[in-house]
C-alpha positions in Angstrom: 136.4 26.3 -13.6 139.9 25.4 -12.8 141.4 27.9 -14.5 139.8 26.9 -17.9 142.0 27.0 -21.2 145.0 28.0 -19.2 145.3 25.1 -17.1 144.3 23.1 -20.3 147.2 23.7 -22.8 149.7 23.5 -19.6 148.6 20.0 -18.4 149.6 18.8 -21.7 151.5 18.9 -20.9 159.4 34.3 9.4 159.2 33.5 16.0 156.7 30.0 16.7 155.8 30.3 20.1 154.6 34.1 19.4 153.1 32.9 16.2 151.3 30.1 17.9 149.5 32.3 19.9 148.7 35.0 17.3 146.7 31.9 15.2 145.3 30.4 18.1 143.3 33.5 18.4 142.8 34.1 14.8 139.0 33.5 13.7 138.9 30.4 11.4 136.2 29.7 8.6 134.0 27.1 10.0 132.7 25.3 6.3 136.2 24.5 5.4 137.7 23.8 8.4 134.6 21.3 9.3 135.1 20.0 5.6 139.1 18.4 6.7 138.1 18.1 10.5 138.8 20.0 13.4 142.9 19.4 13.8 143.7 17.0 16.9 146.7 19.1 18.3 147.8 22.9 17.9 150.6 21.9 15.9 148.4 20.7 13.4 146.2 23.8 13.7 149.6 26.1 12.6 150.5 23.5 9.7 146.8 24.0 8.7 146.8 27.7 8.7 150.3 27.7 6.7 148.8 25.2 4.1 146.0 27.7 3.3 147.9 30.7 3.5 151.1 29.0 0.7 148.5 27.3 -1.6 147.9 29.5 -3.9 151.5 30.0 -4.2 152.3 26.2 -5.1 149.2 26.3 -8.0 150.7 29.0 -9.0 153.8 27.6 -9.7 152.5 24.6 -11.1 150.5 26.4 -13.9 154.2 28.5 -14.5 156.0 24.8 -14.3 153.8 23.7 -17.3 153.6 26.5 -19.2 157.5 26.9 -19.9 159.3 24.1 -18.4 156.8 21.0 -18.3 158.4 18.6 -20.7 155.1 16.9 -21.3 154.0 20.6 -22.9 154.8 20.3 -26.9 153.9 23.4 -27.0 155.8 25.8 -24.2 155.5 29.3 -24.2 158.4 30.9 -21.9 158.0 33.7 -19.5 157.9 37.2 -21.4 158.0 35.6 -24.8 154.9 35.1 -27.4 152.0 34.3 -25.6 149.4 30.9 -26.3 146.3 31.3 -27.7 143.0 29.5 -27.9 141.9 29.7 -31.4 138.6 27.7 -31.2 135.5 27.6 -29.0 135.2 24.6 -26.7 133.0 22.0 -27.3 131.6 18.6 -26.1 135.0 16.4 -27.4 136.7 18.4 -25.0 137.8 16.6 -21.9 140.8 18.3 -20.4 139.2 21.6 -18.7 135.9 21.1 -16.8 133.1 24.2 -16.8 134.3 25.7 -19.9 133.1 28.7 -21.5 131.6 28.7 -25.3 132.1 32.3 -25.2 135.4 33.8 -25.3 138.9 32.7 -27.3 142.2 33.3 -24.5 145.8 34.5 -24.9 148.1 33.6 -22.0 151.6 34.0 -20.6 153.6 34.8 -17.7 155.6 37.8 -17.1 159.3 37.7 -14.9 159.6 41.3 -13.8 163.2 40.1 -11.9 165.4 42.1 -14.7 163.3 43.6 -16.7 159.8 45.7 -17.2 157.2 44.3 -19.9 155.9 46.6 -22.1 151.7 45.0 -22.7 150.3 46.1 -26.0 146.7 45.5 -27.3 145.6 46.6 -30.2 142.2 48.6 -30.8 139.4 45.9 -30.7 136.5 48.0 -31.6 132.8 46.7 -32.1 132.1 47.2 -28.4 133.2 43.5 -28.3 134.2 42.6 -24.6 137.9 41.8 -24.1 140.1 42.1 -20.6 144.0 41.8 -19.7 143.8 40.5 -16.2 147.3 41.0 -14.6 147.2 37.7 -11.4 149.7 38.6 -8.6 151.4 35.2 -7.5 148.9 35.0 -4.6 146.3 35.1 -7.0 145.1 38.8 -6.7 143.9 40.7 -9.4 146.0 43.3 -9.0 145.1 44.9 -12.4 142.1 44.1 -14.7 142.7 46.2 -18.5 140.3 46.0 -20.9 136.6 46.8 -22.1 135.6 48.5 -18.5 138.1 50.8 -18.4 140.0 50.9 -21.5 136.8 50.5 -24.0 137.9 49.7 -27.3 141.4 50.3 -26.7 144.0 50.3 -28.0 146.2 49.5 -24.8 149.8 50.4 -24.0 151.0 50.0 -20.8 154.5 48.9 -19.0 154.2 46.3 -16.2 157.1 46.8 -13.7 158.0 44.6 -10.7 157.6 45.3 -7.1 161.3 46.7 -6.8 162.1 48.0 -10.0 164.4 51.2 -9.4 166.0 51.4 -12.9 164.2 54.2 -15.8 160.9 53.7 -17.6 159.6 55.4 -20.7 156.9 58.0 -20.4 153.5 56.7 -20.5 151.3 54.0 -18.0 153.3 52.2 -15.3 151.7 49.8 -13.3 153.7 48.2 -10.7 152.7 44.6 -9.5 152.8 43.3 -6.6 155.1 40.2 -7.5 157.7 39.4 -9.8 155.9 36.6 -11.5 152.7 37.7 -12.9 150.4 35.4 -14.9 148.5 37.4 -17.4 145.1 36.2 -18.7 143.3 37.6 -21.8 140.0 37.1 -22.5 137.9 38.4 -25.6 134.5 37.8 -26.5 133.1 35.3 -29.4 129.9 36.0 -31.3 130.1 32.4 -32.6 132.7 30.4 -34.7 132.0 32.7 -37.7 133.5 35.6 -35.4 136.5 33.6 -34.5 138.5 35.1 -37.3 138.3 38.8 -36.0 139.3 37.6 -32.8 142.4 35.9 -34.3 143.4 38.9 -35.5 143.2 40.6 -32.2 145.3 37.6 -30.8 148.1 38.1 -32.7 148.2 41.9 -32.6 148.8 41.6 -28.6 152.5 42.0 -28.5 154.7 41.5 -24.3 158.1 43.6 -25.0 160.7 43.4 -22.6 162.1 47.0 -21.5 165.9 45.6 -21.9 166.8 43.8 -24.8 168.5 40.2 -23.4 167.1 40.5 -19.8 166.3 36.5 -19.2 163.9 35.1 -17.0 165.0 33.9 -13.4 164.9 29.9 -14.0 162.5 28.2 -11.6 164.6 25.3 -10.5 161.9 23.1 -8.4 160.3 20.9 -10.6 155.8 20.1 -9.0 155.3 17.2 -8.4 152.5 16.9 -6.3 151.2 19.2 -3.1 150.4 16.0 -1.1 153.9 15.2 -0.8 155.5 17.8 2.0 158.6 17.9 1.0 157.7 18.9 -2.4 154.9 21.4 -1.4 157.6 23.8 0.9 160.2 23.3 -1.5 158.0 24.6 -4.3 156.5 27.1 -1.8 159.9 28.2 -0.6 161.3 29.1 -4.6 158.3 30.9 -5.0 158.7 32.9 -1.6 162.3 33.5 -2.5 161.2 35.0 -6.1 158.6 37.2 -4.7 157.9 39.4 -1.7 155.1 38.3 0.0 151.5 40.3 0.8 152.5 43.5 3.5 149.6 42.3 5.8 150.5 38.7 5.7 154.3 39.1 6.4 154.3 38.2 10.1 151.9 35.4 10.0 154.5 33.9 7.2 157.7 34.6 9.6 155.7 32.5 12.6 155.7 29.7 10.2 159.4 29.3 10.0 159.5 26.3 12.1 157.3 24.7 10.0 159.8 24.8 7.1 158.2 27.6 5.4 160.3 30.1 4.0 163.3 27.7 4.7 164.6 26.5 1.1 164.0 23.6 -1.2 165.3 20.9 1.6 163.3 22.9 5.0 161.2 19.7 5.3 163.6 17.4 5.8 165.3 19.6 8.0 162.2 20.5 10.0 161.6 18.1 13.6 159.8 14.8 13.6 157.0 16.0 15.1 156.0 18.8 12.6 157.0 16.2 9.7 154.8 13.7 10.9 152.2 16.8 11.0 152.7 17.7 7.8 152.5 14.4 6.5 149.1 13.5 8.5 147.4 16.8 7.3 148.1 17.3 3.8 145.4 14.7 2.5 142.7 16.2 5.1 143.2 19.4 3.9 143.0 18.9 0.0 139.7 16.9 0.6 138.6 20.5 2.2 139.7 22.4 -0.8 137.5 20.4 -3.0 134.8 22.9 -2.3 136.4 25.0 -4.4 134.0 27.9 -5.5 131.3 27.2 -3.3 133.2 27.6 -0.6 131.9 30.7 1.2 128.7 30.8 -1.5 125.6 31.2 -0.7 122.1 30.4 -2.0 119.8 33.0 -3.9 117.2 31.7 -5.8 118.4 28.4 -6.1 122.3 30.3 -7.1 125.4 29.6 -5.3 126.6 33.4 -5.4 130.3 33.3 -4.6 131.9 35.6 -1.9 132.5 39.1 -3.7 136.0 39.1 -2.9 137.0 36.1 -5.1 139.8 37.6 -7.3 140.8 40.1 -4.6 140.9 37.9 -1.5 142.9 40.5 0.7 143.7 38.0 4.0 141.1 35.5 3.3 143.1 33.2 2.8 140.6 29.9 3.3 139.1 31.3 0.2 142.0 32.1 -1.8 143.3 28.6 -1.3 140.0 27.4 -2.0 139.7 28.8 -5.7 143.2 28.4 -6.2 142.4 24.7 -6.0 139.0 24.8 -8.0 139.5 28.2 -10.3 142.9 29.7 -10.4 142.7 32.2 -12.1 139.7 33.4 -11.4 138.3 37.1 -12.6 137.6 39.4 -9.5 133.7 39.9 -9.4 134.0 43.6 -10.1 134.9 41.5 -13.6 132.7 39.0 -13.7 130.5 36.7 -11.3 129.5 32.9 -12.0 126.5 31.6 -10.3 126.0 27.7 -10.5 122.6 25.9 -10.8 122.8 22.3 -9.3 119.4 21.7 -7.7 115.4 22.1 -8.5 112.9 24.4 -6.4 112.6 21.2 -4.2 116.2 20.7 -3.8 116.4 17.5 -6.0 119.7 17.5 -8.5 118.7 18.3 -12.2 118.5 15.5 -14.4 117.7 15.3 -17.7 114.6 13.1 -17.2 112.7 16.3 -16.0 111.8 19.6 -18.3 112.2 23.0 -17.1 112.1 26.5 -18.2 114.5 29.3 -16.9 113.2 32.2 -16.6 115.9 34.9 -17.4 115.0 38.8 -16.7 117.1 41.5 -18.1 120.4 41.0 -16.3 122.4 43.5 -14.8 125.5 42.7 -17.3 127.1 45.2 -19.4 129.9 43.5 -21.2 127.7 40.2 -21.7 126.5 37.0 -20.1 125.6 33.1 -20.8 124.1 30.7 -19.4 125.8 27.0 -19.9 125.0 23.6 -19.7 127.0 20.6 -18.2 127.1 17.2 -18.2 128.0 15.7 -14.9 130.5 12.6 -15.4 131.4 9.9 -12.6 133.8 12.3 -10.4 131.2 15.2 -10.7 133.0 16.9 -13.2 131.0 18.9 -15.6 131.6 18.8 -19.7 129.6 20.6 -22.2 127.1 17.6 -23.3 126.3 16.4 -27.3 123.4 17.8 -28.5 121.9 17.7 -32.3 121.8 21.5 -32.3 125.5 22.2 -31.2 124.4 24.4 -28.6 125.9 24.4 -25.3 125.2 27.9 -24.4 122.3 30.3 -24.4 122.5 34.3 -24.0 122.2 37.3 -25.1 124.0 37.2 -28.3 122.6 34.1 -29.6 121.2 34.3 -32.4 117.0 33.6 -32.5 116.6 33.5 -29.1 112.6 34.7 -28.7 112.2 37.4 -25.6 109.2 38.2 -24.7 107.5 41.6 -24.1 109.3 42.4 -20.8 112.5 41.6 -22.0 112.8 38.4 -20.5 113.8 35.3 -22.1 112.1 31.5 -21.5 114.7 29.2 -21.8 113.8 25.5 -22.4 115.7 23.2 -20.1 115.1 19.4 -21.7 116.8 16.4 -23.1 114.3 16.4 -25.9 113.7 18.7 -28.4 110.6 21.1 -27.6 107.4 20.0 -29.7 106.8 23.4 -31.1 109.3 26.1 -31.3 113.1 25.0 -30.6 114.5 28.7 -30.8 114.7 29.1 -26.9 116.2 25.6 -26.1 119.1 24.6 -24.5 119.5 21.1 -24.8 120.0 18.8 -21.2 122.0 15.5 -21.7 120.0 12.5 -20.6 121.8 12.4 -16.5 122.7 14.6 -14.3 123.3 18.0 -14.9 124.5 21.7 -13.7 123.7 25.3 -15.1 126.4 27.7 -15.0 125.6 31.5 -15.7 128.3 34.0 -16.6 127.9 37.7 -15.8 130.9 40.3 -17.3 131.0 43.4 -16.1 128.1 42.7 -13.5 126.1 45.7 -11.5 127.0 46.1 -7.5 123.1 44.9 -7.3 124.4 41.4 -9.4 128.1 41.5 -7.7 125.8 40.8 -3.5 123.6 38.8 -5.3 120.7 41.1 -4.6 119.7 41.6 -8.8 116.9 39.4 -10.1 118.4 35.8 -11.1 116.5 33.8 -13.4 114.2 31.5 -12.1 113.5 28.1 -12.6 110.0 26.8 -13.2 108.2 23.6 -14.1 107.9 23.1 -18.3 103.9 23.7 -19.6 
């Protein structure tokens, strides 16, 4: 998921020896830390525990970097200016964002709270279509999720104010984030390409209004290069640190790290000690190998589903997992938003390939704003990609049209490379190789959130 259309128009582009102690002790999540290897020394073990904890903050930055500064981006879109938008529903030519939806058209920006509030305007989308605002802290939190749960068919006007932010505000909603940078992420739902023109409209009624006229962004000066490269990782790191308080509950960990060059300025690595330079250096390839998990990390198995951890989104102090989907889904909705489950495997634990038919069996699922089920292609590197089919369908749910139920509400879906000999209505067409089955669930019960409502099941084709 890797922070689907967002991260796809943007590539186009503080003492030690207490702190040592304090991690020493701290409890440590075993699948990740086995994933990059049990570190050799305890000053490897600290650089470890400071990479997790700053991830997020250098993805961050990146996805800010080439958004408005990138000059590979034709297309920038500064910080509190007019936000991009995806106009058209993915398909299989495109290459540049792996698991994407075929459900929802985005509008995304970034606000800088440093010198001004934003005023966030949406107007009424009506329909009972299913839209959010989701309003990501710099550490990747959730902090605020607007939209069809709470706001229903809107319309929304709200003022977005930074963490210290003394000056006047207008009567009306205040929210106050957590961070001065704030990526913003909007998400309405598509009933198909024909539908696409209503939700244009809706895109370009959504207006971001600074408070004070001429307030500018604060420039971010580090250009990302790469988060394998030390020097460039706490440089980045240490703008982002400087431009935003960090979390309350995380503010002593960070000040035991200062040693290690966090929190010390764009040239702290080179001014850090051989020894916790050559650390730095020997650990930073380990540990993005472990991030690779992405997702899964912390998931576990129901029915065949990986159900992520329920606190993706809103990862409080787990900060293996926050680095984690930083790395594979920045940008991630908070499960009290949405959950996505992932199908890799049959009943008998072999991959799914296209060589074998299957039906899904879908009950009624515990979904109020809508779900999906999706089919991808696995290429080479395991990436997934919507596959050709001669139907154009890469998605099945509950707003596709045809789709046959049957008397209990559920719905057989036909899992095949082929087309089915008799009725097609119910088929979701499976490229030739390898494959993986996403399913998308917005606005999911509690029961669907712990993974404890009926999944669909997957059964051998008659």
């Amino acid at each position: 998921m890797r922070s689907a259309f967002v991260r796809s128009i943007l590539a186009v582009a503080l003492t030690a020896a207490a702190g040592l102690a304090a991690h020493a002790a701290e409890p440590r999540t075993p699948s990740l830390i086995a994933a990059s290897q049990a570190p050799a020394t305890p000053l490897e073990q600290r650089v470890d525990d400071a990479f997790f904890a700053a991830f997020p903050l250098y993805e961050m930055a990146r996805a800010r970097f080439n958004a408005a500064i990138n000059p590979l981006n034709p297309h920038p879109f500064p910080p509190n200016g007019a936000p991009a938008k995806r106009r058209a529903l993915i398909d299989h030519t495109a290459r540049d964002v792996t698991t994407p939806n075929n459900d929802t058209l985005y509008v995304a920006t970034w606000l800088d709270l440093h010198h001004t509030p934003m005023r966030v305007q949406v107007p009424k989308v009506g329909g009972g279509r299913y839209w959010s605002i989701a309003l990501i802290d710099i550490f990747t939190n959730n902090f605020a999720i607007l939209g069809r749960q709470h706001e229903g068919d809107g319309p929304l006007d709200v003022v977005v104010v930074g963490p210290n932010w003394k000056g006047p505000l207008p009567k009306g909603r205040v929210i106050r984030a957590p961070s001065n940078d704030v990526q913003v992420v909007g998400r309405f739902l598509v009933n198909g390409q024909a539908d696409a023109p209503a939700v244009h409209t809706l895109q370009d009624g959504i207006a971001f209004t600074p408070l004070i006229a001429g307030a500018r962004p604060l420039p971010q000066w580090v250009p990302v290069t790469s988060s394998i490269d030390p020097a460039n990782f706490l440089a980045v790191v240490n703008e982002m640190l400087s431009r935003n308080p960090g979390p309350t509950a995380e503010a002593e960990r960070f000040a035991s790290w200062a040693d290690l060059g966090v929190g010390g300025g764009a040239y702290a690595f080179a001014r850090s000690s051989p020894e916790i330079q050559a650390a730095w250096k020997k650990r930073l390839p380990v540990l993005h190998e472990a991030l690779k998990a992405g997702l899964r990390h912390g998931a576990r198995q129901v029915a065949g589903w990986g159900v992520p951890p329920p606190n993706v989104g809103l990862f409080g102090t787990d900060t293996h997992l926050r680095a984690a989907v930083a790395f594979g889904g920045l940008s991630a909705l908070a499960a009290t938003e949405a959950v996505y489950l992932n199908l890799e495997n049959d009943p008998s634990g072999r991959p799914l390939d296209g060589s074998h038919r299957w039906k899904l069996v879908v009950p009624p699922l515990q979904a109020k704003g809508f779900w999906s089920l999706s089919m991808y292609e696995k290429d080479a590197d395991g990436r997934l990609f919507f596959a050709d089919n001669q139907i154009k369908r890469y998605s099945i749910g509950d707003r596709t049209t045809g789709v046959k139920r049957s008397a209990d509400g559920s719905i057989e879906v036909l899992l095949q490379n082929e087309p089915p000999a008799g009725d097609s209505s119910n088929w979701l067409p499976a490229p030739k190789g390898a494959y993986a089955i996403t399913l998308r669930a917005y606005l999911p019960s509690d029961a669907m959130r712990r993974g404890e409502a009926p999944l669909p099941r997957l059964l051998p084709a008659e």
